[in-house]
NUGUTI-255838 format. One record per residue: residue number from 0; residue in one letter; x, y, z of N, C-alpha, C, O, CB in turn. Coordinates in nm, 3 decimals. Glycine has a CB too. Layout:
N
+-----+------+---------+---------+---------+---------+---------+---------+---------+---------+---------+---------+---------+---------+---------+---------+---------+
!  nr ! rest !    n_c1 !    n_c2 !    n_c3 !   ca_c1 !   ca_c2 !   ca_c3 !    c_c1 !    c_c2 !    c_c3 !    o_c1 !    o_c2 !    o_c3 !   cb_c1 !   cb_c2 !   cb_c3 !
+-----+------+---------+---------+---------+---------+---------+---------+---------+---------+---------+---------+---------+---------+---------+---------+---------+
! NUM !    a !       X !       Y !       Z !       X !       Y !       Z !       X !       Y !       Z !       X !       Y !       Z !       X !       Y !       Z !
...
+-----+------+---------+---------+---------+---------+---------+---------+---------+---------+---------+---------+---------+---------+---------+---------+---------+
REM end
This chain:
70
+-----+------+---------+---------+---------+---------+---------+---------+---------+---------+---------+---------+---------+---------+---------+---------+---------+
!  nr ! rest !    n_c1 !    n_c2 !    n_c3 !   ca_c1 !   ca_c2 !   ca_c3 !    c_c1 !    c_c2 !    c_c3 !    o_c1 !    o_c2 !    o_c3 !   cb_c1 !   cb_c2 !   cb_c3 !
+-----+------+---------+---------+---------+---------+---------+---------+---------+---------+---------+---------+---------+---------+---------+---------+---------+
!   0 !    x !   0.918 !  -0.749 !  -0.466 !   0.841 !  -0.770 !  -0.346 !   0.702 !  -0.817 !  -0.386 !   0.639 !  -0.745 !  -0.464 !   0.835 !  -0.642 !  -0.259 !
!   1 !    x !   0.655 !  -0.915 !  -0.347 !   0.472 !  -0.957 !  -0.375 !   0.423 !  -0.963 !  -0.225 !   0.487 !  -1.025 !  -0.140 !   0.432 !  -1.145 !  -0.466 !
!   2 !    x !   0.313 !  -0.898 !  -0.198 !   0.248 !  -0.910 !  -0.134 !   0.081 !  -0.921 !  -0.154 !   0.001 !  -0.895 !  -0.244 !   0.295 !  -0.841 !  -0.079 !
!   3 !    x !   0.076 !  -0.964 !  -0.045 !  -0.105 !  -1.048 !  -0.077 !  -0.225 !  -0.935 !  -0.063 !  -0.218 !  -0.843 !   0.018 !  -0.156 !  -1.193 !   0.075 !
!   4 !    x !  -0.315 !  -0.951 !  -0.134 !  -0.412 !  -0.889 !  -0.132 !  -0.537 !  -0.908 !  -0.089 !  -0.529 !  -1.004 !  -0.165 !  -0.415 !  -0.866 !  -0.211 !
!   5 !    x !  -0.647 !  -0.913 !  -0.042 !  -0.774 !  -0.945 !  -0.019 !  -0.868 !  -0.872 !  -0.147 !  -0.867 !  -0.754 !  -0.184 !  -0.811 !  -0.897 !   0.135 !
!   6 !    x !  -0.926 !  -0.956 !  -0.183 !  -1.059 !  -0.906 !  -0.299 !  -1.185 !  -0.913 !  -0.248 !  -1.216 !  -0.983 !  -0.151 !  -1.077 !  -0.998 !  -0.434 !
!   7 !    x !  -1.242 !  -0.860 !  -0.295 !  -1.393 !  -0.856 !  -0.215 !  -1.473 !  -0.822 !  -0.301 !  -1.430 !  -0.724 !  -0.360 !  -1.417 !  -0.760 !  -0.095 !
!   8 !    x !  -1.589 !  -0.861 !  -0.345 !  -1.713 !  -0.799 !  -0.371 !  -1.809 !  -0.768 !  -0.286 !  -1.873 !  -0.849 !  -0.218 !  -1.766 !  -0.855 !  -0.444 !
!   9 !    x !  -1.828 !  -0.596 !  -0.289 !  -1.911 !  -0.559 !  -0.215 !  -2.080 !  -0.531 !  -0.199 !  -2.124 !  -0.607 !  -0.285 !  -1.859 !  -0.487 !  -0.204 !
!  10 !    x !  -2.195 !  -0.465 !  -0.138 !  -2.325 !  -0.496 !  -0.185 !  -2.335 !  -0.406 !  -0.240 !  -2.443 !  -0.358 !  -0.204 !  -2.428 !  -0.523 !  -0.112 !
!  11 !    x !  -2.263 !  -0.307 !  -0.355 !  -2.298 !  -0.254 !  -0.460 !  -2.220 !  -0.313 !  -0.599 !  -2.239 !  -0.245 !  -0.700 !  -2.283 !  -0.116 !  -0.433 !
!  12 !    x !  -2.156 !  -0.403 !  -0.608 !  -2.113 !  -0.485 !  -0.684 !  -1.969 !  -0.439 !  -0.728 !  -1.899 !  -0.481 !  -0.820 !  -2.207 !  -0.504 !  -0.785 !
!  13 !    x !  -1.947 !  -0.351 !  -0.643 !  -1.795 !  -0.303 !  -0.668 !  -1.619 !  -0.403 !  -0.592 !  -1.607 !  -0.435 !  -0.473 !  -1.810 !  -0.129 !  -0.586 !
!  14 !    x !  -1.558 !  -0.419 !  -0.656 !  -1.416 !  -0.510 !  -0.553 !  -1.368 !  -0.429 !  -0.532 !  -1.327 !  -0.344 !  -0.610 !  -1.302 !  -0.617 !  -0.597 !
!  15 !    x !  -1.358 !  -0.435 !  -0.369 !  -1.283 !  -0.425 !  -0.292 !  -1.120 !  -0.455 !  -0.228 !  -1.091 !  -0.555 !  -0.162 !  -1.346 !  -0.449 !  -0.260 !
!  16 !    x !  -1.038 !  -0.362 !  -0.260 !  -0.894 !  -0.449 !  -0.256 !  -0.843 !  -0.385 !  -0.166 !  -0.837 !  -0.262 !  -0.168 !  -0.794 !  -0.459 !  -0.381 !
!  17 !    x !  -0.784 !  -0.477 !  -0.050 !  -0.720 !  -0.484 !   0.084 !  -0.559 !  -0.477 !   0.099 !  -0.545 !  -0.596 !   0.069 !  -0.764 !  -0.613 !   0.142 !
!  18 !    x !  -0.456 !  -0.444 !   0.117 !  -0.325 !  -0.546 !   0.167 !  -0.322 !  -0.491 !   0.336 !  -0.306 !  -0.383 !   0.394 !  -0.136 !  -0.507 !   0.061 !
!  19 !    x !  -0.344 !  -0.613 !   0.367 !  -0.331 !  -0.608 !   0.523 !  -0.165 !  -0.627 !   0.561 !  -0.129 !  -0.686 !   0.663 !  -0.432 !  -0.745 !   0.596 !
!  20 !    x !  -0.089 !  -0.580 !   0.485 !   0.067 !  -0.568 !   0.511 !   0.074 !  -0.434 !   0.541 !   0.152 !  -0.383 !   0.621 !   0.170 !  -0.608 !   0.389 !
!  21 !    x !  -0.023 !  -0.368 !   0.463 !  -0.002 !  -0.227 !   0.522 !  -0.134 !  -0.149 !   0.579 !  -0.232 !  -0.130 !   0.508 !   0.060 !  -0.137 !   0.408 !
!  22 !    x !  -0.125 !  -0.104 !   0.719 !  -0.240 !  -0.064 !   0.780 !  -0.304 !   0.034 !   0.691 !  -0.232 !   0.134 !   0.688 !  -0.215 !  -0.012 !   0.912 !
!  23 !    x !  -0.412 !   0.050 !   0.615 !  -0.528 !   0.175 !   0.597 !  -0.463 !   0.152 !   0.437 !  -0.448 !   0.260 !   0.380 !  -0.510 !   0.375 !   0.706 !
!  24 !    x !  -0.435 !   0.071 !   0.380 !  -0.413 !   0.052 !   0.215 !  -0.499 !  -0.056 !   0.150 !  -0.494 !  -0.179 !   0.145 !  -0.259 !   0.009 !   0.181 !
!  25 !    x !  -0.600 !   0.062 !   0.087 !  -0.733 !  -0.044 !   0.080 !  -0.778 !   0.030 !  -0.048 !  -0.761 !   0.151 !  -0.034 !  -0.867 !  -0.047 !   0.231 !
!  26 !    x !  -0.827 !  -0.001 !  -0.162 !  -0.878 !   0.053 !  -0.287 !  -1.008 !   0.021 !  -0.331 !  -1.090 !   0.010 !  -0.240 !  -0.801 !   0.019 !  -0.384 !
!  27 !    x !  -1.049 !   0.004 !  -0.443 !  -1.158 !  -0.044 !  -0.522 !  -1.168 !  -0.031 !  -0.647 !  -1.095 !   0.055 !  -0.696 !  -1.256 !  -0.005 !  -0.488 !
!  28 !    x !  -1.256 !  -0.105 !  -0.734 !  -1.266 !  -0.077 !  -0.887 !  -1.371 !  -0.158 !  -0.917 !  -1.385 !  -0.266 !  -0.860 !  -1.137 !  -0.109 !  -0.980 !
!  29 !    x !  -1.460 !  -0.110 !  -1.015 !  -1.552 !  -0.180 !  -1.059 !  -1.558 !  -0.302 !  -1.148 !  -1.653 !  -0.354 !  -1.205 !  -1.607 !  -0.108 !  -1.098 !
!  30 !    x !  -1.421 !  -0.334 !  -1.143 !  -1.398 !  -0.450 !  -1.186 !  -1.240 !  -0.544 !  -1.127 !  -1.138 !  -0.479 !  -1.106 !  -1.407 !  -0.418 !  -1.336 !
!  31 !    x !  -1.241 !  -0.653 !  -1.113 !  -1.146 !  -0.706 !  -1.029 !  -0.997 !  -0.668 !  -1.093 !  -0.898 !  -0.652 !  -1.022 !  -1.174 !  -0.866 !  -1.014 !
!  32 !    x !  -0.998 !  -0.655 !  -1.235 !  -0.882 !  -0.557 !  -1.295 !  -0.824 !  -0.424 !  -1.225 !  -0.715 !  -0.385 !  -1.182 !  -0.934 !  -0.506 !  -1.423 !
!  33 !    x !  -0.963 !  -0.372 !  -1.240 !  -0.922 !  -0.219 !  -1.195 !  -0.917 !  -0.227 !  -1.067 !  -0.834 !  -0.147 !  -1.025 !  -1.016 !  -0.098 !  -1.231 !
!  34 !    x !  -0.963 !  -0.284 !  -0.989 !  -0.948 !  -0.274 !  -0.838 !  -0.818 !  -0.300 !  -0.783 !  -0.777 !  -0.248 !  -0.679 !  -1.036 !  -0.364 !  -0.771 !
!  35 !    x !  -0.729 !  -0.413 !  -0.880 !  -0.597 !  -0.474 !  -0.887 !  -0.497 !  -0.343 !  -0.866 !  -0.424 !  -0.306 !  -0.774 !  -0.574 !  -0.559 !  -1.038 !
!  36 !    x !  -0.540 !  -0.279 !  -1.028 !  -0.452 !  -0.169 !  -1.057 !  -0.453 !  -0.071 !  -0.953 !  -0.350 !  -0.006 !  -0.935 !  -0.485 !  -0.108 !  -1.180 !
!  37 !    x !  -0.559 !  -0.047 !  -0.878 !  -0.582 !   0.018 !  -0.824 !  -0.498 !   0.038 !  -0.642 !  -0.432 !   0.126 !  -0.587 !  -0.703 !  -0.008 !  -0.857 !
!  38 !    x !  -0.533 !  -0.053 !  -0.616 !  -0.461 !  -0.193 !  -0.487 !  -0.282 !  -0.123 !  -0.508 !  -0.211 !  -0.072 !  -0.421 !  -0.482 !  -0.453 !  -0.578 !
!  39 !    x !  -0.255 !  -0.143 !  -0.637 !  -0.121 !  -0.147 !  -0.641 !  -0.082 !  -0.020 !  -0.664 !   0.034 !   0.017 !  -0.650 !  -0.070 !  -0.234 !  -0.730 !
!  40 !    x !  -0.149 !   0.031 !  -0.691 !  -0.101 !   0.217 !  -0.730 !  -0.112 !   0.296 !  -0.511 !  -0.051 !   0.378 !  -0.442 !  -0.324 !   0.338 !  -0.905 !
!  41 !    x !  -0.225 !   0.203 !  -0.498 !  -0.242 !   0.227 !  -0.285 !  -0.111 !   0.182 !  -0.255 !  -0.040 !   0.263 !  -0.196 !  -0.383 !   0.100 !  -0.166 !
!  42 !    x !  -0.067 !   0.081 !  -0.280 !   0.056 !   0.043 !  -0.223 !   0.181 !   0.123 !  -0.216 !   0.256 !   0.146 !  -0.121 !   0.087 !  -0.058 !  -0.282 !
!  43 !    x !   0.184 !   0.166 !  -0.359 !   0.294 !   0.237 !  -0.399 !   0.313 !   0.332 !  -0.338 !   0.422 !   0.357 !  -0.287 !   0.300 !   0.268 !  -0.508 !
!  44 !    x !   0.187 !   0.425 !  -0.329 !   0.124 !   0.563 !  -0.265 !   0.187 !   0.550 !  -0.079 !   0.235 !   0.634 !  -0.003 !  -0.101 !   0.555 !  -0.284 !
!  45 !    x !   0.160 !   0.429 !  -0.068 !   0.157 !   0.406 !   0.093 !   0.307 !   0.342 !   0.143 !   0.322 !   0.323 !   0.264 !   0.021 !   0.287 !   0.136 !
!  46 !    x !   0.374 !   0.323 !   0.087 !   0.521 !   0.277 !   0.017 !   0.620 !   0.423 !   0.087 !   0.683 !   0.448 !   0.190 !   0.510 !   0.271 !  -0.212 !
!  47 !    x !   0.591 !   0.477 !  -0.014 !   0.639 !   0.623 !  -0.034 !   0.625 !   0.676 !   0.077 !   0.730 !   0.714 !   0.129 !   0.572 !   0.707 !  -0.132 !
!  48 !    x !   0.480 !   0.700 !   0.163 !   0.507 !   0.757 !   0.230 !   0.533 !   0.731 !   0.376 !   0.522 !   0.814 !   0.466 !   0.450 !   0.816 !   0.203 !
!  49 !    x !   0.565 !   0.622 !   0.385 !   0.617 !   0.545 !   0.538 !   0.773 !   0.526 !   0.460 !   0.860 !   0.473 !   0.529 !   0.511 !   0.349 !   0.603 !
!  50 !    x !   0.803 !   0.560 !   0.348 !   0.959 !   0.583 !   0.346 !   0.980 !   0.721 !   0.357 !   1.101 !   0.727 !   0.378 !   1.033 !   0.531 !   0.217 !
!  51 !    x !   0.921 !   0.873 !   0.354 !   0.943 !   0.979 !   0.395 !   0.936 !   0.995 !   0.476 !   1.005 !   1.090 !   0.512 !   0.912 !   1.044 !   0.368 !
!  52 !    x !   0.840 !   0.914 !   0.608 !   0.837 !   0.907 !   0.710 !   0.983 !   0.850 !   0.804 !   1.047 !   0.908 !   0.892 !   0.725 !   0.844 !   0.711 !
!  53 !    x !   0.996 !   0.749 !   0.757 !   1.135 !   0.661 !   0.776 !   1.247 !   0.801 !   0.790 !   1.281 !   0.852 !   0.897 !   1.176 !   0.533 !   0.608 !
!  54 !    x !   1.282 !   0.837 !   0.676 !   1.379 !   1.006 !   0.634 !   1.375 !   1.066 !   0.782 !   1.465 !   1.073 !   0.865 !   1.277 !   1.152 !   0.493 !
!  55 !    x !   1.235 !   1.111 !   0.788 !   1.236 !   1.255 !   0.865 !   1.255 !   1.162 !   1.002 !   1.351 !   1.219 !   1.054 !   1.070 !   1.380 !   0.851 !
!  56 !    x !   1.230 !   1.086 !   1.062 !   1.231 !   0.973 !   1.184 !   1.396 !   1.008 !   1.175 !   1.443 !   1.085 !   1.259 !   1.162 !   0.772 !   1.149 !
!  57 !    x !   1.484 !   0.950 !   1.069 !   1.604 !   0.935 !   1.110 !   1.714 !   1.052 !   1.109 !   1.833 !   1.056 !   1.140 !   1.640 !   0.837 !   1.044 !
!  58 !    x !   1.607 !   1.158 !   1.051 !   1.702 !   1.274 !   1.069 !   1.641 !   1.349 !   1.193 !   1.701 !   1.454 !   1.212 !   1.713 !   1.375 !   0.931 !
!  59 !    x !   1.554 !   1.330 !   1.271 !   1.468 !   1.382 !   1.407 !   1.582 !   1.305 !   1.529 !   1.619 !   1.358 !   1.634 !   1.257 !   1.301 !   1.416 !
!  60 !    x !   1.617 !   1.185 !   1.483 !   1.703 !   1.103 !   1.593 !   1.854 !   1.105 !   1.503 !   1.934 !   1.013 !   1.520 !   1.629 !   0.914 !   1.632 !
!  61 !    x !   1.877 !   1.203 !   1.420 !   2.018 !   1.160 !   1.405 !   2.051 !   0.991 !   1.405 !   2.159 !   0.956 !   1.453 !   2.095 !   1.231 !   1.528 !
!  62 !    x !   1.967 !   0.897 !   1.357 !   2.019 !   0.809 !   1.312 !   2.063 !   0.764 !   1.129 !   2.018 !   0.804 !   1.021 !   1.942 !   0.740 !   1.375 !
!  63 !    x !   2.149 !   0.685 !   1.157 !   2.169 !   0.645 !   0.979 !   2.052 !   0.574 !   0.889 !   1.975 !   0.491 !   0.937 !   2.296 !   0.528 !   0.962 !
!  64 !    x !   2.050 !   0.609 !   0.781 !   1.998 !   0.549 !   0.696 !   1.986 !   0.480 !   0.632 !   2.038 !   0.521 !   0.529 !   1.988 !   0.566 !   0.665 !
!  65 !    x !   1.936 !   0.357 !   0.612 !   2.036 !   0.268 !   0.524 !   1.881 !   0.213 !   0.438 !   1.775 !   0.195 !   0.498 !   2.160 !   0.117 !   0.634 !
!  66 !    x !   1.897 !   0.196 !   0.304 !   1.843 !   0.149 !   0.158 !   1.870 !  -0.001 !   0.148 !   1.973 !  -0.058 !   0.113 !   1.923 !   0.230 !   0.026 !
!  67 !    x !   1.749 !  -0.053 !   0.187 !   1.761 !  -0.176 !   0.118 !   1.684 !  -0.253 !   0.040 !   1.566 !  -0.249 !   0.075 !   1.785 !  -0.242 !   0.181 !
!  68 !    x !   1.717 !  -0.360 !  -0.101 !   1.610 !  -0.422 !  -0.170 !   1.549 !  -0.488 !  -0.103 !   1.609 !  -0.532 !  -0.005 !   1.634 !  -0.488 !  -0.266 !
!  69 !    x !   1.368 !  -0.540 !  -0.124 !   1.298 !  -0.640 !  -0.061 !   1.237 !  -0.686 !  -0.225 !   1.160 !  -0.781 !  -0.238 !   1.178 !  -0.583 !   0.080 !
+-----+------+---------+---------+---------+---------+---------+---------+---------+---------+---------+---------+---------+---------+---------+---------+---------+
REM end
């Protein structure tokens, strides 16, 4: 899966990293590296938990589950 990121430098000279694919997954690092790494470790974090969310949703409605690659 790739998704896009927004970079930013902010007015303390720190980047700012965005993915507007997922609401409130937003990082930083004092360097456009670490802000990267950073970005992507939010993702993962935010990944996870709109798929536990997904779980408990489909066992609240007794619906099926189904796993798929993106």
């Amino acid at each position: 899966m790739r998704l896009e990121v927004v970079l930013q430098k902010d007015e303390d000279g720190y980047y700012v990293a965005s993915c507007p694919a997922i609401k409130g997954c937003h990082s930083q690092g004092k360097t456009k590296r670490e802000a990267l790494e950073n970005i992507r470790e939010a993702v993962f974090g935010c990944l996870e938990v709109l798929n536990e969310q997904a779980k408990r949703m489909g066992r609240r409605h007794r619906a099926e589950l189904i796993r798929i690659a993106v």
